[in-house]
N, C-alpha and C positions, 0 to 999 in steps of 0.2 A: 831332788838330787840325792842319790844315793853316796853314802860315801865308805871308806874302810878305815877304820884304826884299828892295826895290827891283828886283821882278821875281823875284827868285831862289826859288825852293819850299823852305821851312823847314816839316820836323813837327816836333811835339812828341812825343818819345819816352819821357823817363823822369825821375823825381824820387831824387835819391839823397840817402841819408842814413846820416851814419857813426856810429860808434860806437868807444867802444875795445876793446869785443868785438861781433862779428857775434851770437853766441851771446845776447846779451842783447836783441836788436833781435826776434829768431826768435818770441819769445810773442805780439809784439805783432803785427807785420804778416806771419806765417806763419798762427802760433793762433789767433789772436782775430779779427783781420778778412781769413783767410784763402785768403791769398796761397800760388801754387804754385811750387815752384823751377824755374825756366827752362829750366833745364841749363844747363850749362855756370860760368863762372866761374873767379877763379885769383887767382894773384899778381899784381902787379906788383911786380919785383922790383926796378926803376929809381927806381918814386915811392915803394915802398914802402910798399906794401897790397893788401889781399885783398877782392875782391867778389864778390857772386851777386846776382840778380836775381828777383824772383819777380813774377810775373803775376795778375793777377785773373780777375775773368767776362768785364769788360765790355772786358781788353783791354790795359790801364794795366798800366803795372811800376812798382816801385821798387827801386832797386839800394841795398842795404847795403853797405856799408864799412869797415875794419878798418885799424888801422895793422899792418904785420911789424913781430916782434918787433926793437927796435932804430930803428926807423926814426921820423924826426922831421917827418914830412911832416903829420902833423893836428897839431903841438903849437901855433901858433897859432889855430886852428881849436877844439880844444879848452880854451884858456885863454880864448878869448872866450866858449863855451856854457860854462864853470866845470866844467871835462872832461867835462861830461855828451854832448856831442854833438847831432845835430842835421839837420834838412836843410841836407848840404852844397851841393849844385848840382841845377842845372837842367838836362837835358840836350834838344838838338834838333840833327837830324839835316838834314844839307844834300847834296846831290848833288854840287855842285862846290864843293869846297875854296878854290881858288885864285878864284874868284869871290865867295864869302862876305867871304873877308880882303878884296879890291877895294873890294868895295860898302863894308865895316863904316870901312875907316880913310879912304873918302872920306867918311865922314860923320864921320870925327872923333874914332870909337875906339882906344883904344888897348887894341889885344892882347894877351896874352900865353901863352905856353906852346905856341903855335906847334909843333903835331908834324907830322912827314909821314913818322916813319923805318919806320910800319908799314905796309904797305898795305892790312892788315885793318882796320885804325882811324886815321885821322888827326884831330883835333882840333886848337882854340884855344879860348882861355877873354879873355872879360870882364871882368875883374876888378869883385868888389862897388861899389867905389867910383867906376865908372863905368854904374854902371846899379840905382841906391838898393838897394845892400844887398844882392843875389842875384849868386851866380854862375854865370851862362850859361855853358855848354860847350856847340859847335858843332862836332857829329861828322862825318864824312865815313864811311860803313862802307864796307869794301869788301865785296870775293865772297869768302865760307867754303865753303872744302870741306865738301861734303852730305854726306861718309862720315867725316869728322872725329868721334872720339867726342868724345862731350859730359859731362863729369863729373858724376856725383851730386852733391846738396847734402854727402850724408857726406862724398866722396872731397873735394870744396872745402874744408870744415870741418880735414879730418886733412892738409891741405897738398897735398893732391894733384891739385889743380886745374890749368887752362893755366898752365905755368910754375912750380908748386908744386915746394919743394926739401921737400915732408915734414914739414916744421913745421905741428902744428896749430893752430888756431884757440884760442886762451887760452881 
């Protein structure tokens, strides 16, 4: 789904949703309404979690998500769903970064989480409370090397994903 903000070309890419294990999300949108692993997937080892993504027929992903062991990046997130978890965000994909941010805080948003240190992914985020209750993430992807391998769901699962130190998936 294409979308426009104030000229700018927004699609809508992907619906994520965490959990405190990936491993427990896998029956429902892998098994049951059978979704396929993407490839690829990993750590983040800055915010402190693990994702993969899987894909449908008609096209649509949804990325799972995981906190590393240690890290306290979903612990608000999960006292609010009462740990069970949840759709965390929303994600949609903008071409130009620096034109996203322009157009959003001339109209009055305020942003947060502001990245550019990647050039494979730069994002910002919306914060819930400025947009009833969802959080918008506004990617930026850049260009993946075509001969990059791209990890199994196992290999993401046992830590061995983009960025994976090893640690599996609880």
């Amino acid at each position: 789904m294409d979308l426009e903000l104030d000229g700018l070309d927004v699609t809508f890419d992907h619906t994520a949703v965490a959990a405190p294990r990936i491993r427990d999300l896998l029956p429902i949108y892998r098994d049951l309404l059978g979704g396929r692993h993407l490839g690829g997937g990993g750590d983040n080892r800055v915010g402190g979690y693990r994702t993969l993504q899987l894909t449908y027929r008609n096209g649509s992903k949804i990325e799972l998500m995981e906190p590393l062991a240690g890290s306290t990046f979903f612990d608000s997130f999960f006292e609010l769903t009462r740990g069970r978890g949840g759709v965390h965000h929303l994600n949609f994909h903008v071409a130009d970064m620096d034109a996203a941010v322009a157009r959003l805080t001339g109209r009055g948003y305020r942003l947060h989480g502001l990245n550019r240190a990647d050039v494979r992914w730069q994002e910002v985020f919306l914060h819930p409370k400025e947009v009833h209750g969802v959080l918008i993430q506004l990617a930026c992807p850049g260009v993946r090397d075509p001969d990059e391998p791209r990890p199994t769901l196992d290999e993401v699962l046992a830590g061995r994903g983009h960025n994976g130190n090893g640690t599996p998936s609880p």
